[in-house]
C-alpha positions as CSV (number, residue, x, y, z in Angstrom):
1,X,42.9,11.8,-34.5
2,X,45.6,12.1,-37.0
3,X,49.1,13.8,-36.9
4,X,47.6,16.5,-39.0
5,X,44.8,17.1,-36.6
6,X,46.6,17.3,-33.7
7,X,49.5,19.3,-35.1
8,X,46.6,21.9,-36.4
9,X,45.2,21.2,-32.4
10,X,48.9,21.9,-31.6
11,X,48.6,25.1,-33.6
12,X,45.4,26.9,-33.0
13,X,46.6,26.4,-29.2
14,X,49.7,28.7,-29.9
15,X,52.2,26.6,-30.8
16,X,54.0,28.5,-33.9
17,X,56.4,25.5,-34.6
18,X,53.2,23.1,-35.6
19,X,53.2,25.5,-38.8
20,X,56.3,24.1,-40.0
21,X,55.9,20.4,-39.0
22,X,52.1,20.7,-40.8
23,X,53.9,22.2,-43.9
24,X,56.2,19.3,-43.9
25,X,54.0,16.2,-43.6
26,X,51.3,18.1,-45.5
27,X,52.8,19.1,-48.7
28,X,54.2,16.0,-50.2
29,X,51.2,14.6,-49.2
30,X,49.0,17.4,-51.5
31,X,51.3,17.9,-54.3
32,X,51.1,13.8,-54.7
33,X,47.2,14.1,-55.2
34,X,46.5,17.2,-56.8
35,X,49.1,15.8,-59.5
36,X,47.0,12.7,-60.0
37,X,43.7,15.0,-59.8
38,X,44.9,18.0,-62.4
39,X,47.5,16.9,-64.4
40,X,47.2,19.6,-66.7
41,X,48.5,21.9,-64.3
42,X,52.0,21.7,-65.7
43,X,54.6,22.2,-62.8
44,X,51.9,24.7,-61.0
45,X,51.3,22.0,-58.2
46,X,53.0,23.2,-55.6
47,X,52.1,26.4,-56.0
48,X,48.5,25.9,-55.8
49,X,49.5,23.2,-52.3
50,X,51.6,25.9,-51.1
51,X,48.9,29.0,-51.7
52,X,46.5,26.8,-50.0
53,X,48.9,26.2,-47.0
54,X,49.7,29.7,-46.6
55,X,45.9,30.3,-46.7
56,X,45.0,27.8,-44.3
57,X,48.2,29.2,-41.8
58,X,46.4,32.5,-41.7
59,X,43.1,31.6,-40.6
60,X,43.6,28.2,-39.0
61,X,40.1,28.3,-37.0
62,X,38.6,28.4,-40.5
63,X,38.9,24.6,-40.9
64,X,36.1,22.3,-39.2
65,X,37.5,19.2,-37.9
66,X,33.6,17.8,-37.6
67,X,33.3,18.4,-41.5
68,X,36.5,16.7,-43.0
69,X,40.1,15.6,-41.9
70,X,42.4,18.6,-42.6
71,X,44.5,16.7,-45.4
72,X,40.7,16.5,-47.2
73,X,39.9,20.1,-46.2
74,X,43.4,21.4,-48.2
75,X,43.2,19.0,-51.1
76,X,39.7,20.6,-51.8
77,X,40.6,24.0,-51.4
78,X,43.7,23.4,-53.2
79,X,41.7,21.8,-55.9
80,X,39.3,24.9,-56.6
């Protein structure tokens, strides 16, 4: 399991500071590759990483670690 997957473990348990620590090692991590996979986005990267984020924060037991690892899971939402 990755650090992602336990700190989203670490966060559907009830632990409120995983949030922060996914945001951190997450978002470089997203902006990086949605810039490579839309580059005609034009400085609306990290919007659309940190919309996704936000969205993924509110409903954490949406994401299915069986289906895809969570940095996969965000790239795709954050790419639609």
């Amino acid at each position: 399991m990755s650090k992602l997957e336990d700190l989203h473990a670490n966060l559907i348990a009830g632990d409120l500071r995983a949030a922060s620590k996914l945001v951190e090692i997450a978002l470089p991590a997203m902006v990086r590759l949605i810039t490579r996979l839309v580059p005609k986005l034009h400085n609306g990267h990290e919007d659309a990483c940190l919309e996704t984020l936000l969205d993924y924060l509110e409903a954490p037991a949406a994401y299915d670690p069986a289906r895809a690892g969570l940095l996969t899971y965000l790239i795709t939402k954050a790419h639609s």
